[in-house]
C-alpha atoms as an extended CHARMM CRD file, in Angstrom:
* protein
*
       146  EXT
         1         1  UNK       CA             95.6420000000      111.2710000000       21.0720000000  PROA      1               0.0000000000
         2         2  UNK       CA             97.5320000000      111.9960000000       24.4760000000  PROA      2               0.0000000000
         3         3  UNK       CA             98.9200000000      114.9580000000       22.9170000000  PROA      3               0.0000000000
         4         4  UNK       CA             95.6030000000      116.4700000000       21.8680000000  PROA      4               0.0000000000
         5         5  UNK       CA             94.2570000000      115.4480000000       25.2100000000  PROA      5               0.0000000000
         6         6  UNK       CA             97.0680000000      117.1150000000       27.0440000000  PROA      6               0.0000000000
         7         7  UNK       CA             97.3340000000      120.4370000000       24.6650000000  PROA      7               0.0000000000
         8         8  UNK       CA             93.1780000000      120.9150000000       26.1720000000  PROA      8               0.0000000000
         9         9  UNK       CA             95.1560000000      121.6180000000       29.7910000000  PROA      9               0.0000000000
        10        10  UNK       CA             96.7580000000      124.8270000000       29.0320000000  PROA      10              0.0000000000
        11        11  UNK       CA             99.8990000000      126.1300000000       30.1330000000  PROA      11              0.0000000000
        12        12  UNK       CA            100.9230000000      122.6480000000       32.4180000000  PROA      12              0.0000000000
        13        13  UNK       CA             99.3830000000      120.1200000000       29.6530000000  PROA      13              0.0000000000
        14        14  UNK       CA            101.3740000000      121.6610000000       27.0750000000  PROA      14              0.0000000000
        15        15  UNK       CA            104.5150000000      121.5270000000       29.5320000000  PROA      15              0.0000000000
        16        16  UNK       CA            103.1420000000      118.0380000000       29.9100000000  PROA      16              0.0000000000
        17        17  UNK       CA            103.1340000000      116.9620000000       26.2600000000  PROA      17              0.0000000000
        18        18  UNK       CA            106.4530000000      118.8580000000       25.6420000000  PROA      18              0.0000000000
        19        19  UNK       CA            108.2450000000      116.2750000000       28.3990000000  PROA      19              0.0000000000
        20        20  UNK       CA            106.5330000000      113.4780000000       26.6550000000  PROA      20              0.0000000000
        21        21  UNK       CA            107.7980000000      113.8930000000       23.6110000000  PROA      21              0.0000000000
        22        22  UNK       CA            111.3010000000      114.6440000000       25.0830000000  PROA      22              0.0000000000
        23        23  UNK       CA            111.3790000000      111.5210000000       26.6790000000  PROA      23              0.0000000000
        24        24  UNK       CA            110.4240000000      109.3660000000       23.6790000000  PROA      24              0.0000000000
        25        25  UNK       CA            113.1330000000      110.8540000000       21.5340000000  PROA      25              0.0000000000
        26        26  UNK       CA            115.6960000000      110.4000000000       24.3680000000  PROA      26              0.0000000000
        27        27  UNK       CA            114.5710000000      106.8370000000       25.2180000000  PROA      27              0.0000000000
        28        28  UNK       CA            114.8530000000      106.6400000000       21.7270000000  PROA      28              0.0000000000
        29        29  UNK       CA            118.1390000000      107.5550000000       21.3000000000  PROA      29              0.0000000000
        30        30  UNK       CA            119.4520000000      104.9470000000       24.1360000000  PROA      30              0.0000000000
        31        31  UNK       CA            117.9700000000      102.1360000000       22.0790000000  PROA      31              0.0000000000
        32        32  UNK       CA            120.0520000000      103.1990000000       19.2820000000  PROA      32              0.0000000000
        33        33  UNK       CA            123.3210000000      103.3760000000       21.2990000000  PROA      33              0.0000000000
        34        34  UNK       CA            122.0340000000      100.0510000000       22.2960000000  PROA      34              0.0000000000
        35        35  UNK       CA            122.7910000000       98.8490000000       19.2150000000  PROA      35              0.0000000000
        36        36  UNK       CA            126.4220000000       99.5620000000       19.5940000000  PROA      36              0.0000000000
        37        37  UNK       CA            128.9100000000       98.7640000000       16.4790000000  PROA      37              0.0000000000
        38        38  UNK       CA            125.4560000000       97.6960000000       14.5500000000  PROA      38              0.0000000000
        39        39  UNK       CA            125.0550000000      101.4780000000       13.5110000000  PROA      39              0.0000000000
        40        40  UNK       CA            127.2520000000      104.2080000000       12.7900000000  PROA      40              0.0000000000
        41        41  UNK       CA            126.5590000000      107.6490000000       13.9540000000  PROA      41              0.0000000000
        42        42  UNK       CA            126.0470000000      108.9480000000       10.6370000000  PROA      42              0.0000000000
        43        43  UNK       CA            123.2820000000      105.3070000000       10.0650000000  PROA      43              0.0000000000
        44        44  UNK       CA            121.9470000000      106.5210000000       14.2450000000  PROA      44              0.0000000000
        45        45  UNK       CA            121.3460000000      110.2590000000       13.1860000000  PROA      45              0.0000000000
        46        46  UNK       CA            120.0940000000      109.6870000000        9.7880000000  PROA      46              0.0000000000
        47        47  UNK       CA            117.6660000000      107.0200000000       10.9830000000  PROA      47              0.0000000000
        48        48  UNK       CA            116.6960000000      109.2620000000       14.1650000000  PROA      48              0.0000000000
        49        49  UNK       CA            116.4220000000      112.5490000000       11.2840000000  PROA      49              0.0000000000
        50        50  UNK       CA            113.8860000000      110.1440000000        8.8700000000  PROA      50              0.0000000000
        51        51  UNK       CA            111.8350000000      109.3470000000       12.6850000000  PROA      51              0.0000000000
        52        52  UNK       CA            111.6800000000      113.2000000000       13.2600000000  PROA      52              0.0000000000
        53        53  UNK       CA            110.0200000000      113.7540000000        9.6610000000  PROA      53              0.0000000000
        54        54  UNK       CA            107.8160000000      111.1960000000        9.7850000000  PROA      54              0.0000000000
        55        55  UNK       CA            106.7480000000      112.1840000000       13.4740000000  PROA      55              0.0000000000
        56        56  UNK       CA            106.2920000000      115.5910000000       12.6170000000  PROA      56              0.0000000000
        57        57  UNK       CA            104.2720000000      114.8920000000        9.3480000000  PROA      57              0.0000000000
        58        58  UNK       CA            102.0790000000      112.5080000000       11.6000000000  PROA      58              0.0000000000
        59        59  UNK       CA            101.0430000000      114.7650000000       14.0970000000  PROA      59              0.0000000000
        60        60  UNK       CA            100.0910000000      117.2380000000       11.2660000000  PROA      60              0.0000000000
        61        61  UNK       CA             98.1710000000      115.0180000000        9.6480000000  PROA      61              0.0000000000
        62        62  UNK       CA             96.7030000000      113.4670000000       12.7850000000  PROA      62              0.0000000000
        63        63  UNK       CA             95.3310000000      116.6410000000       13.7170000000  PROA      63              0.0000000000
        64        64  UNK       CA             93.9680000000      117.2020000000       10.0810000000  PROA      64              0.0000000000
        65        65  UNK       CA             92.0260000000      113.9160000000       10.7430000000  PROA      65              0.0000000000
        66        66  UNK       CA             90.9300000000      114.9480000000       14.0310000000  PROA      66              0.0000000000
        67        67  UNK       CA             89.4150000000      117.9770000000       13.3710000000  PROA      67              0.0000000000
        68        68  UNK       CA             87.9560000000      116.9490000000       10.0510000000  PROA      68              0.0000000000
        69        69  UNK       CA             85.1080000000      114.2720000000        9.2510000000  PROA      69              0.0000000000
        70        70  UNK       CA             85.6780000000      110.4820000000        8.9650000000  PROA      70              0.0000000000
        71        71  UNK       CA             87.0550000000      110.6480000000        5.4850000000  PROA      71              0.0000000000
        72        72  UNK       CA             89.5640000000      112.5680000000        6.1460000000  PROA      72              0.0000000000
        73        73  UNK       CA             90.9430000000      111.1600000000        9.0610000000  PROA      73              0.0000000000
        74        74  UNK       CA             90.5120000000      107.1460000000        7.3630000000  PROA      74              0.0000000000
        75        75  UNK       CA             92.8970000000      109.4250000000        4.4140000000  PROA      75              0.0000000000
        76        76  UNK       CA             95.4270000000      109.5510000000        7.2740000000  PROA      76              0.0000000000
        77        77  UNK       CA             95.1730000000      106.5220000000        8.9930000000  PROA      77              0.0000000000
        78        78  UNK       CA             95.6800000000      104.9670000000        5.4410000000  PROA      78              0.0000000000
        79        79  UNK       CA             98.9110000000      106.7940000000        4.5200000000  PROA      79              0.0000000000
        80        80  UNK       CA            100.1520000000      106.9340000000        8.4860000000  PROA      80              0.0000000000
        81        81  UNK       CA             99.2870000000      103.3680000000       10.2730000000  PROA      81              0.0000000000
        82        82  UNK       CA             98.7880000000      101.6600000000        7.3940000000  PROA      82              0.0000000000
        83        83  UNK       CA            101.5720000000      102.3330000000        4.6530000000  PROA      83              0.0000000000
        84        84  UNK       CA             98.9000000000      103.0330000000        1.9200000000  PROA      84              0.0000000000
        85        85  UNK       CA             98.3980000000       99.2900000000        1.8370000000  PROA      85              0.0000000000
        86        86  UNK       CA             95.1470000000       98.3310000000        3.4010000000  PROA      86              0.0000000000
        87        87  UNK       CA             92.7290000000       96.7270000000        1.2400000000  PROA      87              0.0000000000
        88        88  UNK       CA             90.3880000000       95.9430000000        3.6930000000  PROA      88              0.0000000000
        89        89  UNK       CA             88.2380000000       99.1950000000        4.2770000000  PROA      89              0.0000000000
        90        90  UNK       CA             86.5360000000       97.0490000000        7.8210000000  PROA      90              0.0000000000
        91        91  UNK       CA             90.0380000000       97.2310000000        8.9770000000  PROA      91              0.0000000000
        92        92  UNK       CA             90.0520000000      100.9780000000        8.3170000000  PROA      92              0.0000000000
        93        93  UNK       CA             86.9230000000      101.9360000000        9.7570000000  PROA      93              0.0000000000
        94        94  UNK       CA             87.7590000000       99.8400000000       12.7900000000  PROA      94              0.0000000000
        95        95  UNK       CA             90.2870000000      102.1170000000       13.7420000000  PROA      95              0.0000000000
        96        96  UNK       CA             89.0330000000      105.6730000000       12.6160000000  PROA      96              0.0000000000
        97        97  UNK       CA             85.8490000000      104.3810000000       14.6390000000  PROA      97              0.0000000000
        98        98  UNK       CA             88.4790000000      103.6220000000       17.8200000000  PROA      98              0.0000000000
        99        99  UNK       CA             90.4730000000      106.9690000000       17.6970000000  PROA      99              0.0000000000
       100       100  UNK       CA             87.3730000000      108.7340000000       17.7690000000  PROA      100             0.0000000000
       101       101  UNK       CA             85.7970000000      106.5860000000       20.6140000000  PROA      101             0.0000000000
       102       102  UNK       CA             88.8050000000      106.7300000000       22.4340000000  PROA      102             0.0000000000
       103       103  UNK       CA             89.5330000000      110.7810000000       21.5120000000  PROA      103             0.0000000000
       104       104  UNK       CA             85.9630000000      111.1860000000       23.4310000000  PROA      104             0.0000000000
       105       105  UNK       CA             87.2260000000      108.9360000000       25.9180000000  PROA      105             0.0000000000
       106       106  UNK       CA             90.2830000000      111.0380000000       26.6940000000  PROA      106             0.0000000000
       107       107  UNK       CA             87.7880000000      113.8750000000       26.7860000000  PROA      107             0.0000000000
       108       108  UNK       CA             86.4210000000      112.9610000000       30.0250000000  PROA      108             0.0000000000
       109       109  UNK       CA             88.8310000000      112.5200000000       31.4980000000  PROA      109             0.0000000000
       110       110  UNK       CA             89.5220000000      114.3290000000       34.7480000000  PROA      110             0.0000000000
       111       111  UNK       CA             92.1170000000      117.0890000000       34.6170000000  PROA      111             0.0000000000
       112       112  UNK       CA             93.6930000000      116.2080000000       38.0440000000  PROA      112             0.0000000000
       113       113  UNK       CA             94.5260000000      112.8650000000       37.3300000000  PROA      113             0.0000000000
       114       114  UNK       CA             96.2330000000      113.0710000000       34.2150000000  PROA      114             0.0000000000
       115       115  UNK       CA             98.0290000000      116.8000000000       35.1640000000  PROA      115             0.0000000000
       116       116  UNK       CA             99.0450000000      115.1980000000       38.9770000000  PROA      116             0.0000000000
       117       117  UNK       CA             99.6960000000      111.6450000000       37.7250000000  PROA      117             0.0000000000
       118       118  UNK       CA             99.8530000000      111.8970000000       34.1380000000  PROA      118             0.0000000000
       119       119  UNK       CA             97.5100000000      108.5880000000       33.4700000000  PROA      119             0.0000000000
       120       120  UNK       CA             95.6790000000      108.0130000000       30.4040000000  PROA      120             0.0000000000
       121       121  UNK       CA             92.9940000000      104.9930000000       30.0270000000  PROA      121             0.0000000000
       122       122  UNK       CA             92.5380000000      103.2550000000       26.9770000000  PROA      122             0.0000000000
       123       123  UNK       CA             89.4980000000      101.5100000000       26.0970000000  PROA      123             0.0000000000
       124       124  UNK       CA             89.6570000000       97.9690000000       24.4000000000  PROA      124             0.0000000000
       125       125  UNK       CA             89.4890000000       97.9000000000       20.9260000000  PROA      125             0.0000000000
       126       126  UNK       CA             85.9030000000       95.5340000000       21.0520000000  PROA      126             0.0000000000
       127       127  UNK       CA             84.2160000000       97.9470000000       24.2570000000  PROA      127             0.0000000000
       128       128  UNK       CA             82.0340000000       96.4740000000       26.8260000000  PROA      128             0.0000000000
       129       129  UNK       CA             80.2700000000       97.7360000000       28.9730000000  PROA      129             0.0000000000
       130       130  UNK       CA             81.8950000000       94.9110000000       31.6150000000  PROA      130             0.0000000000
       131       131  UNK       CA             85.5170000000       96.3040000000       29.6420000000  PROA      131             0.0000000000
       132       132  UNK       CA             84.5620000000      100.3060000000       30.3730000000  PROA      132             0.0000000000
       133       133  UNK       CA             83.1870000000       99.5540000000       34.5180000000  PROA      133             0.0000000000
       134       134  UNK       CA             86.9690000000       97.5670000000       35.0070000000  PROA      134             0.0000000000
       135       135  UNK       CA             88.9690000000      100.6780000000       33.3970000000  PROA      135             0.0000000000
       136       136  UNK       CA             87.1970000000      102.6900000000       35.8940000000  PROA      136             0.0000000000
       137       137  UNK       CA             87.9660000000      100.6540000000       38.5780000000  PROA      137             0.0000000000
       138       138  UNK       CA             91.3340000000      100.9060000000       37.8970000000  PROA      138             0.0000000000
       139       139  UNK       CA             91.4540000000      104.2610000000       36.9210000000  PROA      139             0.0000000000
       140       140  UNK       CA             90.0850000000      104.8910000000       40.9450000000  PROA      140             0.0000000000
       141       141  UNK       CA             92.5520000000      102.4230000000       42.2470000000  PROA      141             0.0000000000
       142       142  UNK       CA             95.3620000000      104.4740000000       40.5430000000  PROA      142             0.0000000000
       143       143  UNK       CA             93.8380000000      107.6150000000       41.9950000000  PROA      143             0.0000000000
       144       144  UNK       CA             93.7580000000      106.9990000000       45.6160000000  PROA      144             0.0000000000
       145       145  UNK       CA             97.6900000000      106.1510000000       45.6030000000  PROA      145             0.0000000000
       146       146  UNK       CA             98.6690000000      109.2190000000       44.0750000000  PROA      146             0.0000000000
């Protein structure tokens, strides 16, 4: 959803989203070597190589879901999140209803704060309207100290 958000800046969101997912993949990689003699390279790379796939055939499929209707995008929450094994269909429409509130969420945010400080808000799963005023006070108290 931050990636969407920050592809909608141009030129420096992209730059933006291009660091972010440079630093997951290298804070991923010092967890590995974290693990020391517990993995081999070949186990580290291989397991890093299966991530990379999987990330890659997320985003696509992600997107897919974002730019297509509620079906769709419950189809890829289903295979993605939940491992083709939700039997619940509440649980599934619980979060295809909070990606899309929180999507439009992301939306408004403004430019400035998330290109100068690079914060994202996330609204609670259950919203309130007590929930939505207290991210916005925060969101302000962030502000004024960058």
């Amino acid at each position: 959803m931050c990636m969407v958000r920050l592809a909608q800046e141009g030129r420096e969101g992209i730059i933006l989203r291009n660091f972010m997912v440079e630093f997951f993949w290298e804070d991923l990689d010092k967890k590995m070597k974290k693990l020391g003699t517990m993995l081999t390279s070949t186990t580290r790379r291989e397991g890093i190589q299966e991530l990379s796939e999987r990330f890659k055939a997320s985003l696509f499929a992600y997107d897919e879901g974002l730019m297509g209707d509620d079906k769709v995008l419950a189809g890829c929450v289903w295979r993605t999140l939940f491992e083709k094994s939700c039997d619940d269909a509440q649980h599934l429409d619980t979060v295809v209803r909070y990606i899309r509130k929180q999507v439009a969420h992301l939306d408004e945010m403004d430019s400035g704060v998330i290109q100068s400080a690079g914060i994202f808000t996330f609204l609670p799963l259950h919203e309130t309207e007590e929930s939505v005023e207290r991210n916005r006070q925060i969101l302000v108290e962030i502000a004024k100290r960058v």
